[in-house]
N, CA, C and O atoms as CSV, one atom per row, in Angstrom:
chain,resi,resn,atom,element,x,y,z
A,1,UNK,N,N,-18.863,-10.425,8.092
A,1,UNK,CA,C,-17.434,-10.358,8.244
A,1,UNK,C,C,-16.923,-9.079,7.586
A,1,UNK,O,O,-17.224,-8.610,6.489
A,2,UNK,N,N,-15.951,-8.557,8.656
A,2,UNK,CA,C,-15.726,-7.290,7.404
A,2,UNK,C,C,-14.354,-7.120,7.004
A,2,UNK,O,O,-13.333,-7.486,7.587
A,3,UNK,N,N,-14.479,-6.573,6.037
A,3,UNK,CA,C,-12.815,-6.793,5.064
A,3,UNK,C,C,-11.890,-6.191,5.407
A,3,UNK,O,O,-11.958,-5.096,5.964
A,4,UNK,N,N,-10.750,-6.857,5.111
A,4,UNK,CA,C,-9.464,-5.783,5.886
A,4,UNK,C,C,-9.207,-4.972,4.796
A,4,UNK,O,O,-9.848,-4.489,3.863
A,5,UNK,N,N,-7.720,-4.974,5.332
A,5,UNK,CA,C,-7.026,-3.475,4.223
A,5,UNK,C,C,-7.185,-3.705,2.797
A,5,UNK,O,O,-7.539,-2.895,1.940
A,6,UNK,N,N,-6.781,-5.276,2.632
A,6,UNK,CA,C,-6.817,-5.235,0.898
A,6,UNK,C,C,-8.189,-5.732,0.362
A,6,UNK,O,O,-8.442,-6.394,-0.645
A,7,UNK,N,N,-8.992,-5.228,1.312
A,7,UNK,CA,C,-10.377,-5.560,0.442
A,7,UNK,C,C,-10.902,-7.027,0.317
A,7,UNK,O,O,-11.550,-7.300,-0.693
A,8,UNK,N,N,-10.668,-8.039,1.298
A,8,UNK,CA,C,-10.809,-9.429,1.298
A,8,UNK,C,C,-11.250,-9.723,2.499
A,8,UNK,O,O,-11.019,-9.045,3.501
A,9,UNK,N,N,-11.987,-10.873,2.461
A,9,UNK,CA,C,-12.793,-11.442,3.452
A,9,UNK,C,C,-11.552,-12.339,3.670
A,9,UNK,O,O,-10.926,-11.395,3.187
A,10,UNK,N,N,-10.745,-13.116,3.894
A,10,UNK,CA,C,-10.210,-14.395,4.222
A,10,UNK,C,C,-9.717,-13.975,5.639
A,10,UNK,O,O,-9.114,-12.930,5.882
A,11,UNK,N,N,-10.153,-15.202,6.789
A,11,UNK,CA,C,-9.945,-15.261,8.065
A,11,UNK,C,C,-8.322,-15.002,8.071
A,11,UNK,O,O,-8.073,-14.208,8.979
A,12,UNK,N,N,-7.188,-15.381,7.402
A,12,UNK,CA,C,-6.260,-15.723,7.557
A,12,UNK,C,C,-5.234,-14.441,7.674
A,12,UNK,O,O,-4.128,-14.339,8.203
A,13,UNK,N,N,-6.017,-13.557,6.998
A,13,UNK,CA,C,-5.363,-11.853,7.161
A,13,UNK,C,C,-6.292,-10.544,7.618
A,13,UNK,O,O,-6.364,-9.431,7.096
A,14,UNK,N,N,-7.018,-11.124,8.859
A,14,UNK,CA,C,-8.470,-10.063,8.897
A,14,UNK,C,C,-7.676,-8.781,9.821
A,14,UNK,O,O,-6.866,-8.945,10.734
A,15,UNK,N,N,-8.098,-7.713,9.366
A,15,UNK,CA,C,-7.669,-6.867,10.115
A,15,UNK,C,C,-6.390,-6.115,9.417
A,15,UNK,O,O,-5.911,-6.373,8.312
A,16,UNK,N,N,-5.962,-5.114,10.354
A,16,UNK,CA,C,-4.850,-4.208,9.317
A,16,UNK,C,C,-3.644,-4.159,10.234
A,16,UNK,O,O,-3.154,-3.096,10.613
A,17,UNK,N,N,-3.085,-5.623,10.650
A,17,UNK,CA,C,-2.045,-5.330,11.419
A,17,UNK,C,C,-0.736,-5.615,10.078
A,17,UNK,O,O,-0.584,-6.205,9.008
A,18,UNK,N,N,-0.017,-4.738,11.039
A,18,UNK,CA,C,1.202,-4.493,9.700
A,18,UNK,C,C,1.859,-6.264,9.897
A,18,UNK,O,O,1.854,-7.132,10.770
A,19,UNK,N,N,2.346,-6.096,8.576
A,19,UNK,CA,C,3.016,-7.588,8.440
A,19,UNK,C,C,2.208,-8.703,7.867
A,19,UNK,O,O,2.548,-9.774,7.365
A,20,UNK,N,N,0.990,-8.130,8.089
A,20,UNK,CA,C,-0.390,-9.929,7.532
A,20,UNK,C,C,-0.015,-9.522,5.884
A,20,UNK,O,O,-0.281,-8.622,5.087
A,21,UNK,N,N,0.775,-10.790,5.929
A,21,UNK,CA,C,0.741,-10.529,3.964
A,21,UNK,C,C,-0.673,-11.542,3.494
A,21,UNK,O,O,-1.042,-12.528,4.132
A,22,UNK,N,N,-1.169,-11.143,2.531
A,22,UNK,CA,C,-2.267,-12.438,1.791
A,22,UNK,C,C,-1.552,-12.232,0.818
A,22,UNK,O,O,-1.098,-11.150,0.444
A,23,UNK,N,N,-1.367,-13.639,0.192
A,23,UNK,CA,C,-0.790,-13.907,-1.299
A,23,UNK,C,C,-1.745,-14.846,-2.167
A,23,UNK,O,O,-2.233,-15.913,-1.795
A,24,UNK,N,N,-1.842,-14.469,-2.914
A,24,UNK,CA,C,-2.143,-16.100,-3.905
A,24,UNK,C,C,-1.938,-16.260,-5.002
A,24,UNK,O,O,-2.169,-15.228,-5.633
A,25,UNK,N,N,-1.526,-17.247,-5.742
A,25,UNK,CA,C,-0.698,-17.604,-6.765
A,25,UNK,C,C,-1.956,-19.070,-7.647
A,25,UNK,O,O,-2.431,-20.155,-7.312
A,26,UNK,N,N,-1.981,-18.315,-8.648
A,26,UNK,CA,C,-2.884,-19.471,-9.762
A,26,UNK,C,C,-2.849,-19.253,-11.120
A,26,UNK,O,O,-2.855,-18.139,-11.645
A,27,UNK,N,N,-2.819,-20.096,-11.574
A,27,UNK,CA,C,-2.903,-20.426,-13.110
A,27,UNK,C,C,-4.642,-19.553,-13.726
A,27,UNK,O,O,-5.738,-19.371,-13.196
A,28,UNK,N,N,-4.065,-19.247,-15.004
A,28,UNK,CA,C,-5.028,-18.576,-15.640
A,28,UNK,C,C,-4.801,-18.942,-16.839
A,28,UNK,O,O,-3.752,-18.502,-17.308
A,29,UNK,N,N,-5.412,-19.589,-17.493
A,29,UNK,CA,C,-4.892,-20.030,-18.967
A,29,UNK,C,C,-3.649,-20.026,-18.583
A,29,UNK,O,O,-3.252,-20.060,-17.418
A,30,UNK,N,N,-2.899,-19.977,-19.722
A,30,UNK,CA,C,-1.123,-20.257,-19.662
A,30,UNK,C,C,-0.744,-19.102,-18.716
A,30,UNK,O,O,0.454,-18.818,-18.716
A,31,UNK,N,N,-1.489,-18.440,-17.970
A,31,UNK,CA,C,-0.209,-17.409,-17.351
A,31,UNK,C,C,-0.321,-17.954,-15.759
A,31,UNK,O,O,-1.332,-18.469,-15.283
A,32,UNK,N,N,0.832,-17.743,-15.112
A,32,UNK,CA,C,1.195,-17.874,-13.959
A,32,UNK,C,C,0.433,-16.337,-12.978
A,32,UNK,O,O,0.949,-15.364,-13.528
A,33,UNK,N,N,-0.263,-15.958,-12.142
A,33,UNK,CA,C,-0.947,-14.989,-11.847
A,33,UNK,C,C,-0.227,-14.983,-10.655
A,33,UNK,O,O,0.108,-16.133,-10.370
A,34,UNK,N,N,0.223,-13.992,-9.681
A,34,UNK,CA,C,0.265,-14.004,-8.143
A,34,UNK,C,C,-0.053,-12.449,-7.734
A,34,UNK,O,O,0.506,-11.504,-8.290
A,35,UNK,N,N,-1.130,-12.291,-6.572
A,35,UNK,CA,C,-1.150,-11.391,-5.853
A,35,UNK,C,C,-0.590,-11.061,-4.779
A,35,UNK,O,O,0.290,-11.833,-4.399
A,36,UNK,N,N,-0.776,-10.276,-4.226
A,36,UNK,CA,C,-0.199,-10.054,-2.913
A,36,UNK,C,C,-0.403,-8.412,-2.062
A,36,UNK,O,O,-0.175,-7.272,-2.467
A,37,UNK,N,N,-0.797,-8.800,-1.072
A,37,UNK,CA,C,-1.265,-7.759,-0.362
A,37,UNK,C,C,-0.771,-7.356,1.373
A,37,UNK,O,O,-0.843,-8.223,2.243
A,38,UNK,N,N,-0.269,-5.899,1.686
A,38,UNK,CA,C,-0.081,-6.123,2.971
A,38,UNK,C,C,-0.248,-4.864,3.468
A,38,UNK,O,O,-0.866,-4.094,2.733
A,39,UNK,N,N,0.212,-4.360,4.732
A,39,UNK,CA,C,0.228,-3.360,6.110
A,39,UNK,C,C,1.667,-2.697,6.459
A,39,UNK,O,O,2.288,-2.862,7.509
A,40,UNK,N,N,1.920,-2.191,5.745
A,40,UNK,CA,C,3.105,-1.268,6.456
A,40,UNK,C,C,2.609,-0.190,7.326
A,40,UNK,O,O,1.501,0.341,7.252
A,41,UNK,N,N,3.992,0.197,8.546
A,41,UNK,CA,C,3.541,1.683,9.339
A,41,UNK,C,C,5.088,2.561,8.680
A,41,UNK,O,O,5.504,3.663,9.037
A,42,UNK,N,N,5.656,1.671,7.689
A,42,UNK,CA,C,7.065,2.425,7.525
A,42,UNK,C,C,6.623,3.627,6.207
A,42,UNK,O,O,5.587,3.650,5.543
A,43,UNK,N,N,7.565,4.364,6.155
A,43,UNK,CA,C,7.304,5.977,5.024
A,43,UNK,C,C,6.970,5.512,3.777
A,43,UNK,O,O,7.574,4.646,3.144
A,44,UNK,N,N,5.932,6.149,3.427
A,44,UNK,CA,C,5.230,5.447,1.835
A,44,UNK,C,C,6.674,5.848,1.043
A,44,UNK,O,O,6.881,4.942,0.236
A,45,UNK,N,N,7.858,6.964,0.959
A,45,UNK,CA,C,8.377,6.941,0.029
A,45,UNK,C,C,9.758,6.113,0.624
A,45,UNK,O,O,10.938,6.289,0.322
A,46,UNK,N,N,9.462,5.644,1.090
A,46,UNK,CA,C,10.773,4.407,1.209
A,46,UNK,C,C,10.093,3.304,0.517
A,46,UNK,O,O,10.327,2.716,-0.539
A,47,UNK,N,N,9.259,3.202,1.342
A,47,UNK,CA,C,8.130,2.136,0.739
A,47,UNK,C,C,8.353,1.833,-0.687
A,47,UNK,O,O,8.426,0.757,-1.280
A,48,UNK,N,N,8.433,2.913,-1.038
A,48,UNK,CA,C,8.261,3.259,-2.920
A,48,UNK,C,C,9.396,2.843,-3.376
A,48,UNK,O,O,9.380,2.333,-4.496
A,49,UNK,N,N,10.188,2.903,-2.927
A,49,UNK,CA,C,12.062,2.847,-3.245
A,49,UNK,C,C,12.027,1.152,-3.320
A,49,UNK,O,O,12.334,0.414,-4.256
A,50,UNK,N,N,11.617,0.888,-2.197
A,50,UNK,CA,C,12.001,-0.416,-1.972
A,50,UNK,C,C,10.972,-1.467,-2.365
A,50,UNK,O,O,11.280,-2.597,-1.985
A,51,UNK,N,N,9.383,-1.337,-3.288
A,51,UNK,CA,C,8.751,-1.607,-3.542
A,51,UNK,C,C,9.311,-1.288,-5.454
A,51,UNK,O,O,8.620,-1.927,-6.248
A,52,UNK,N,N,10.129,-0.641,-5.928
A,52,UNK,CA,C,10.368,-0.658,-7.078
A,52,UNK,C,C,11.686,-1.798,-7.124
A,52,UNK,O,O,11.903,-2.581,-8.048
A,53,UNK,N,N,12.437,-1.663,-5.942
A,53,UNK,CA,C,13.297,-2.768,-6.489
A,53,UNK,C,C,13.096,-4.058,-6.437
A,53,UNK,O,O,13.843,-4.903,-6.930
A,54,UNK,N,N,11.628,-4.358,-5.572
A,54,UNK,CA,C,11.327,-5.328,-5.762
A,54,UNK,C,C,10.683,-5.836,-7.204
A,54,UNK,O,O,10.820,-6.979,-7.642
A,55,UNK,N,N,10.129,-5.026,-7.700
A,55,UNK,CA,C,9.258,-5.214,-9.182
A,55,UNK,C,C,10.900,-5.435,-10.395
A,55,UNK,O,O,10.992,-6.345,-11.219
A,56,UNK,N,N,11.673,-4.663,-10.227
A,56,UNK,CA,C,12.913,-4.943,-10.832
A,56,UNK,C,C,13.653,-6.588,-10.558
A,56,UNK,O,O,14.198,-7.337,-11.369
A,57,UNK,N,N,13.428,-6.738,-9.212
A,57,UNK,CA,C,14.275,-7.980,-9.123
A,57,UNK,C,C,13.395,-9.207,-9.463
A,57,UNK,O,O,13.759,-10.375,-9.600
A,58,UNK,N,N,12.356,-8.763,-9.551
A,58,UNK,CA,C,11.114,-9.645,-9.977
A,58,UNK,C,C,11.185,-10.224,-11.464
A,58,UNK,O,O,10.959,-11.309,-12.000
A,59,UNK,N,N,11.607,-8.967,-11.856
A,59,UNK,CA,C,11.754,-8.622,-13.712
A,59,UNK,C,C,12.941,-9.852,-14.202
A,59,UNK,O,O,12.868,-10.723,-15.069
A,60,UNK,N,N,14.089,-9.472,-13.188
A,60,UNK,CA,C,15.274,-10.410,-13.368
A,60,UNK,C,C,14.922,-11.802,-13.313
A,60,UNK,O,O,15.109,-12.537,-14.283
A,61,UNK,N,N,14.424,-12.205,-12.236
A,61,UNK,CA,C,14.286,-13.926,-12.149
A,61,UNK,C,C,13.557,-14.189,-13.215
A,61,UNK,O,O,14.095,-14.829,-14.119
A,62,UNK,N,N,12.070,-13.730,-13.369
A,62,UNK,CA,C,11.165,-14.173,-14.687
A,62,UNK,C,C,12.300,-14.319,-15.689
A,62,UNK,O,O,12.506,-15.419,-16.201
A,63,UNK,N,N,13.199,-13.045,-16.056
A,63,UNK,CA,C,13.689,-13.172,-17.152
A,63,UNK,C,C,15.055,-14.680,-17.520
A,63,UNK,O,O,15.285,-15.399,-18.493
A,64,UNK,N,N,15.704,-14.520,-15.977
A,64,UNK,CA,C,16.729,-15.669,-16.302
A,64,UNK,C,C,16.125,-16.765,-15.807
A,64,UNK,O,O,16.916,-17.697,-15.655
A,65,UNK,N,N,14.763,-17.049,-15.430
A,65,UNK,CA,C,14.233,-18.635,-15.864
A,65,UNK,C,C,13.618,-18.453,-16.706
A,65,UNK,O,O,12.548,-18.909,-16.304
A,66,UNK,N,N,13.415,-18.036,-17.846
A,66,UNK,CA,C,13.021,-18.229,-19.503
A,66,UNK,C,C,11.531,-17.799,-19.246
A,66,UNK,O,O,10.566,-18.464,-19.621
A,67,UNK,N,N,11.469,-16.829,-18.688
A,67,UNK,CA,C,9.750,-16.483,-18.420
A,67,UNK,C,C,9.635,-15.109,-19.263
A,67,UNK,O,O,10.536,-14.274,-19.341
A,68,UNK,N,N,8.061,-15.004,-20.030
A,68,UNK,CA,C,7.610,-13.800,-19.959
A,68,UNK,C,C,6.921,-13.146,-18.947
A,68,UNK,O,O,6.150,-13.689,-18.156
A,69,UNK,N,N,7.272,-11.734,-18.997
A,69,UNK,CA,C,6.562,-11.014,-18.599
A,69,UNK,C,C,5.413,-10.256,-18.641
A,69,UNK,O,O,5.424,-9.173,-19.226
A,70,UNK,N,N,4.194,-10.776,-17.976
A,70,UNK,CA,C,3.112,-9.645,-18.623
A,70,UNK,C,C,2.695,-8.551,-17.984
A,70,UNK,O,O,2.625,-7.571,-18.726
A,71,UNK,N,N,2.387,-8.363,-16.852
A,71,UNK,CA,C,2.313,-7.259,-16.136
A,71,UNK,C,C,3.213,-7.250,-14.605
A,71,UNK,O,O,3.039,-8.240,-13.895
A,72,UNK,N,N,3.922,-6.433,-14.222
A,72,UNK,CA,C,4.510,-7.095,-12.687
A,72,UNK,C,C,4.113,-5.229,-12.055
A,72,UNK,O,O,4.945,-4.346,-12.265
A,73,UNK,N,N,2.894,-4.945,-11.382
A,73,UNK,CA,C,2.189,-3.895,-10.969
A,73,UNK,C,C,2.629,-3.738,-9.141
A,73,UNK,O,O,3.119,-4.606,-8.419
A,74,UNK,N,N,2.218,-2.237,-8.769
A,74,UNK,CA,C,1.865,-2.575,-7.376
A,74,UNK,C,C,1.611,-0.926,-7.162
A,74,UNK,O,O,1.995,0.019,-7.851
A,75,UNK,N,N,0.898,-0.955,-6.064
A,75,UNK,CA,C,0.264,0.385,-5.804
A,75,UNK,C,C,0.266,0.445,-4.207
A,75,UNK,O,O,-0.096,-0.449,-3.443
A,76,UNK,N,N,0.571,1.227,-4.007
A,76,UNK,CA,C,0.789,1.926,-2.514
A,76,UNK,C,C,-0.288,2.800,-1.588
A,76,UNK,O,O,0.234,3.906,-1.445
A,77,UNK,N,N,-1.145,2.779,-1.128
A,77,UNK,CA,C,-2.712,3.353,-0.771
A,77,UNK,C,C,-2.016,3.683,1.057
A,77,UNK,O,O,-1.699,2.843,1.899
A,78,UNK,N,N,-1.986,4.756,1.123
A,78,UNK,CA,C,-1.705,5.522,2.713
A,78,UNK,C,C,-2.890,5.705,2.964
A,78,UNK,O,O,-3.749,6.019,2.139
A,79,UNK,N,N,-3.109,5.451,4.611
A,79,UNK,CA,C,-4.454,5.820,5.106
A,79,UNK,C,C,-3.914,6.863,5.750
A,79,UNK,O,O,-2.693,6.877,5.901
A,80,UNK,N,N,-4.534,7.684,6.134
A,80,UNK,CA,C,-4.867,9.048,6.472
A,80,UNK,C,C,-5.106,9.302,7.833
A,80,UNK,O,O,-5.576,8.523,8.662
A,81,UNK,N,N,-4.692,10.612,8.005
A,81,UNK,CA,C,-4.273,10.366,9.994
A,81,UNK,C,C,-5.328,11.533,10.028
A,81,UNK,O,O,-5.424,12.467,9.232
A,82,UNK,N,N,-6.217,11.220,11.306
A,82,UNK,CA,C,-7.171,11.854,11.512
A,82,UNK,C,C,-6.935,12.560,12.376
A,82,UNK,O,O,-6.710,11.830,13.342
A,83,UNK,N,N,-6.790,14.063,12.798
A,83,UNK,CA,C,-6.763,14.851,13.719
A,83,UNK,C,C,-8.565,15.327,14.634
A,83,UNK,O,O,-9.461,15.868,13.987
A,84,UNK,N,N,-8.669,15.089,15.650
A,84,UNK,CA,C,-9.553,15.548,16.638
A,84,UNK,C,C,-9.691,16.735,17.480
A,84,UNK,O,O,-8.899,16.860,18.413
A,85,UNK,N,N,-10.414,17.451,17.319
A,85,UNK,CA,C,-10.196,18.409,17.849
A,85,UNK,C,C,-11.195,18.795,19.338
A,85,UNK,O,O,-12.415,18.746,19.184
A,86,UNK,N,N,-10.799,19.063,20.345
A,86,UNK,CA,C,-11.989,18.942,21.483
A,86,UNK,C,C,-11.930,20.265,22.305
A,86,UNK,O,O,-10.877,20.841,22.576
A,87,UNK,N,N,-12.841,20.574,22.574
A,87,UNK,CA,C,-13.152,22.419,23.420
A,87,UNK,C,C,-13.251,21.275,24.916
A,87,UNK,O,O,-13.630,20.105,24.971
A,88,UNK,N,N,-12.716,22.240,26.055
A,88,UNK,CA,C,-12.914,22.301,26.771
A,88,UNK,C,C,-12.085,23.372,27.574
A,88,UNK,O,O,-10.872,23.523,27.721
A,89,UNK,N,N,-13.314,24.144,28.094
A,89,UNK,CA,C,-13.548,25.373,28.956
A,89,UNK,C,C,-12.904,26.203,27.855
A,89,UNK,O,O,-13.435,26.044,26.756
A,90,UNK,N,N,-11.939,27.005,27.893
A,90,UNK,CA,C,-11.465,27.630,26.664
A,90,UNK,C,C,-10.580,27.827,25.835
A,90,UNK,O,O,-10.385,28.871,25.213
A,91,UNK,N,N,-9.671,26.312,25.740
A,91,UNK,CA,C,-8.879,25.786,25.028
A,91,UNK,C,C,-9.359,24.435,23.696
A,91,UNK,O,O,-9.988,23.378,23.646
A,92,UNK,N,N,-8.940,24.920,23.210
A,92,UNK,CA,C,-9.082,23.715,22.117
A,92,UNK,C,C,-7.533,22.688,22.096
A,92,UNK,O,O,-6.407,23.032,21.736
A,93,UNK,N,N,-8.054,21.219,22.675
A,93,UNK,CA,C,-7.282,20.462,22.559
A,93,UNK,C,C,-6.872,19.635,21.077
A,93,UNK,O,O,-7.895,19.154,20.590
A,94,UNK,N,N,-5.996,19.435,20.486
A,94,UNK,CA,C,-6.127,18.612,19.071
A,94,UNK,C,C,-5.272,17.189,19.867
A,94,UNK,O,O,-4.397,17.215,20.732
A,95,UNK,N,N,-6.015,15.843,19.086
A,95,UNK,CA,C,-5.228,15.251,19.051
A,95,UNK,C,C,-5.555,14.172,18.046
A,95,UNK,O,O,-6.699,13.901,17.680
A,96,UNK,N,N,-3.986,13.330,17.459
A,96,UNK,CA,C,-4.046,12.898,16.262
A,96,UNK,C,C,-4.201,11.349,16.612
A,96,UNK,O,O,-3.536,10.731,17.444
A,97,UNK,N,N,-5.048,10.937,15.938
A,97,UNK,CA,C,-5.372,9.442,16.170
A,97,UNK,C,C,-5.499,8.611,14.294
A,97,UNK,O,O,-5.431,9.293,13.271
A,98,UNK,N,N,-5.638,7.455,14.304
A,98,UNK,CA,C,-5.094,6.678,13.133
A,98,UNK,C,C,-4.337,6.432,13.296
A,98,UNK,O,O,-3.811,6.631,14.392
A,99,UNK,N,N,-3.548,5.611,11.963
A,99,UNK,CA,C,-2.592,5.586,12.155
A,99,UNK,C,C,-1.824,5.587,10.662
A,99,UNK,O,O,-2.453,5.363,9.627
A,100,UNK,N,N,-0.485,5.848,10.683
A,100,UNK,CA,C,0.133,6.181,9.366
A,100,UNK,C,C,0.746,4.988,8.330
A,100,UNK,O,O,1.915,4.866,7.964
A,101,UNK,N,N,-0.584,4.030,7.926
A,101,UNK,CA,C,-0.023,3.053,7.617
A,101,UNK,C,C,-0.547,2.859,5.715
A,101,UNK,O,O,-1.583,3.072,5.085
A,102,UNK,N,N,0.671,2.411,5.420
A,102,UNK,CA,C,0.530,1.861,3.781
A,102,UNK,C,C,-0.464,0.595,3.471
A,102,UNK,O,O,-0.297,-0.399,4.178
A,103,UNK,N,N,-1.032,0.573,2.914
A,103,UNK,CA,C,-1.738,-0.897,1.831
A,103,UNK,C,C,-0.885,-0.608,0.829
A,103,UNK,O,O,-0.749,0.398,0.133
A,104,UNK,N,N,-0.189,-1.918,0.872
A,104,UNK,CA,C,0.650,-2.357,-0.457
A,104,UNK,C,C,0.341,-3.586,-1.397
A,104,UNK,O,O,0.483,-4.804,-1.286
A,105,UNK,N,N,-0.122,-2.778,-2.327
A,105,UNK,CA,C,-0.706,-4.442,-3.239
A,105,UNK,C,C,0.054,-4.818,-4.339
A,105,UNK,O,O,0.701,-3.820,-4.657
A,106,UNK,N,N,0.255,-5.542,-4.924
A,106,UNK,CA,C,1.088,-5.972,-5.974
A,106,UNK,C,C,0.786,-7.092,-6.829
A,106,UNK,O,O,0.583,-8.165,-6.262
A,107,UNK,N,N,0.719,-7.047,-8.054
A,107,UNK,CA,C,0.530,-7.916,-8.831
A,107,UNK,C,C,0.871,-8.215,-10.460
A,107,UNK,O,O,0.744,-7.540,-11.481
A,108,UNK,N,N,1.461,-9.819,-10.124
A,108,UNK,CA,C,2.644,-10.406,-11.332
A,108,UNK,C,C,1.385,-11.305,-12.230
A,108,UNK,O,O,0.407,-11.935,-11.827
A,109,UNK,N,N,1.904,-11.042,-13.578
A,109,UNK,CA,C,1.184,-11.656,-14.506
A,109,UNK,C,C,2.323,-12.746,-15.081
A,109,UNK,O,O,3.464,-12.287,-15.119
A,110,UNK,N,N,2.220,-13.601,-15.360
A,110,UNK,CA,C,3.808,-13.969,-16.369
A,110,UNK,C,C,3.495,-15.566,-17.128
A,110,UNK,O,O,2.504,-16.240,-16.851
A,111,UNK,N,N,4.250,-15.858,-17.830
A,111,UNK,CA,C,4.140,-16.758,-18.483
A,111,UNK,C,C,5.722,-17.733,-18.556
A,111,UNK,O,O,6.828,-17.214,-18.709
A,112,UNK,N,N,5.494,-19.034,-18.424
A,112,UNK,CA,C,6.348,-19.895,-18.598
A,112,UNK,C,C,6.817,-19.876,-16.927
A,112,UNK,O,O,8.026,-19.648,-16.872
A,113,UNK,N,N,6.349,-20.010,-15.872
A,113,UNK,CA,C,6.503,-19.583,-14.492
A,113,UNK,C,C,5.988,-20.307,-13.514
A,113,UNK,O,O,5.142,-19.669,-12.887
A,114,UNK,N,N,6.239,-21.876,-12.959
A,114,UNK,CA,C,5.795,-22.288,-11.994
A,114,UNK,C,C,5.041,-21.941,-11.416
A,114,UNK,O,O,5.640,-20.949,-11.002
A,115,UNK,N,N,3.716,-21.861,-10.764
A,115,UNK,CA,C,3.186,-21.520,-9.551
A,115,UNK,C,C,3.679,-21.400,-8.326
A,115,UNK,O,O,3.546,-20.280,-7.830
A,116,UNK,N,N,4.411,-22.522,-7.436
A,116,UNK,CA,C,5.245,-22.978,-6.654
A,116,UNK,C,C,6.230,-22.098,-6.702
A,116,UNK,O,O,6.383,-21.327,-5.755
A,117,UNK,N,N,7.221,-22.051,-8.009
A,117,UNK,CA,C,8.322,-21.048,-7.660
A,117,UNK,C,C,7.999,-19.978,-7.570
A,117,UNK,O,O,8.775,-19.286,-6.912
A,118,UNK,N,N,6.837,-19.312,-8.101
A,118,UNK,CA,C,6.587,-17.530,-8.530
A,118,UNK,C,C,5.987,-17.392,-6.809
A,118,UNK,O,O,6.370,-16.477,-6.079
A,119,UNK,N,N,4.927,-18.548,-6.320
A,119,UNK,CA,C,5.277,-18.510,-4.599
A,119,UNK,C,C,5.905,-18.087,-4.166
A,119,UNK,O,O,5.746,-16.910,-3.841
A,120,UNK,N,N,7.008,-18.759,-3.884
A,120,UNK,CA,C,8.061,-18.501,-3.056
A,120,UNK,C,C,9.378,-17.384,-3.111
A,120,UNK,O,O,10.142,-16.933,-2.257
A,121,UNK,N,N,9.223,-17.208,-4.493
A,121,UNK,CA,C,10.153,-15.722,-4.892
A,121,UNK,C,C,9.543,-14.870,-4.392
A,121,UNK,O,O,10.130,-14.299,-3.473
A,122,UNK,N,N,8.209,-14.410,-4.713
A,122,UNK,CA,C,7.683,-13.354,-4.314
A,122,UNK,C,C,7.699,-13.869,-2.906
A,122,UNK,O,O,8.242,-12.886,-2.401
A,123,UNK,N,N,7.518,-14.622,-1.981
A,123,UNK,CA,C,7.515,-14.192,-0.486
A,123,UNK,C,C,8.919,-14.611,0.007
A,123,UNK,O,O,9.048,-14.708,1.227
A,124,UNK,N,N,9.909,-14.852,-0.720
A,124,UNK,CA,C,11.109,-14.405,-0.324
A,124,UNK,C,C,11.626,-12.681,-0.370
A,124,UNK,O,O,12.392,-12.140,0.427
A,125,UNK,N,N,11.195,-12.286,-1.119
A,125,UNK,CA,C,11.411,-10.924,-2.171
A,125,UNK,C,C,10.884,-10.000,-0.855
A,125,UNK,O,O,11.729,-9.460,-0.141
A,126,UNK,N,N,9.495,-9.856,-0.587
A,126,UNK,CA,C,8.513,-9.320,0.177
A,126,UNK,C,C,8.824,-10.019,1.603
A,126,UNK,O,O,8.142,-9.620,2.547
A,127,UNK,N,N,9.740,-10.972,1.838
A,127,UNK,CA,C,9.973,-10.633,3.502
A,127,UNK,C,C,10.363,-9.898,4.286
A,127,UNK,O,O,9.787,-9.651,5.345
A,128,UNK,N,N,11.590,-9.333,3.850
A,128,UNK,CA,C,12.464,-7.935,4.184
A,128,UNK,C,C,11.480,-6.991,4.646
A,128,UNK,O,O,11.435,-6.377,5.713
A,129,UNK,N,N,10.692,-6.981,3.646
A,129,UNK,CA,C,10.215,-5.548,3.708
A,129,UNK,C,C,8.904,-5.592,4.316
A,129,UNK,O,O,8.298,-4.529,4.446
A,130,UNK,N,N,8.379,-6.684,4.708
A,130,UNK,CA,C,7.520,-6.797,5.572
A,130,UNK,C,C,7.852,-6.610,7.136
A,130,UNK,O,O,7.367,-5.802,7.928
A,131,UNK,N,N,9.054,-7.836,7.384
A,131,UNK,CA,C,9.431,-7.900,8.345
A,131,UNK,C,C,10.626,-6.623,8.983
A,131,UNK,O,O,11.045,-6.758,10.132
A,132,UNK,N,N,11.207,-5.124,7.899
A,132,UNK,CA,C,11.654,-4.937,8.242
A,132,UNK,C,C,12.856,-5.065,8.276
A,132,UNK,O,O,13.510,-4.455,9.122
A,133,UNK,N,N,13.482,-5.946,7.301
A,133,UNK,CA,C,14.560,-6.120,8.108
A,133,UNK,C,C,15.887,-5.680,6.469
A,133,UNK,O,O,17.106,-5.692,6.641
């Protein structure tokens, strides 16, 4: 089986179509853990804009439901557009194939934090911007 964008085998997000979020959310000793991983084709520096206010609004809820914070991370990985180049007779044709898409990963550490709720915030938070909208 081979792994998609964020480096995981699970049937449930195989492949690098934009929008497959994988999440998962578990207890680790006392901390509440959630990952999350996905496929954008939108501009890594919007991306960035709107991937910081998510880590901010993230910051807020932990803080006004009585949660610590231990790490709330995320990193942005652009794949790379491959240009081709082909001779024929005595022109050189280029053409650009790939495609211009983000891996966006992210990950909340926290303490005093439901599982269930830190769920569903984060894929409330991360719908927009999956879906766009």
């Amino acid at each position: 089986m081979e792994k998609n964008a964020c480096g995981h085998h699970h049937k449930h997000h195989e492949g690098k179509e934009p929008g497959n979020l994988s999440m998962k959310v578990y207890k680790h000793d006392q901390a509440t853990v959630a990952s999350a991983c996905f496929v954008s084709r939108e501009e890594v520096h919007s991306l960035q804009k709107k991937i910081s206010e998510i880590l901010k609004d993230m910051a807020g809820w932990v803080s006004e439901n009585n949660g610590i914070i231990g790490h709330l991370k995320s990193s942005l990985q652009t794949q790379g557009e491959t240009i081709i180049l082909s001779l024929t007779e005595d022109s050189v044709n280029a053409n650009k194939s790939g495609s211009k898409e983000v891996t966006i990963n992210l990950a909340c550490i926290v303490f005093g934090i439901d599982e269930k709720d830190m769920e569903k915030k984060l894929a409330d938070v991360l719908d927009p911007v999956i879906h766009r909208r």
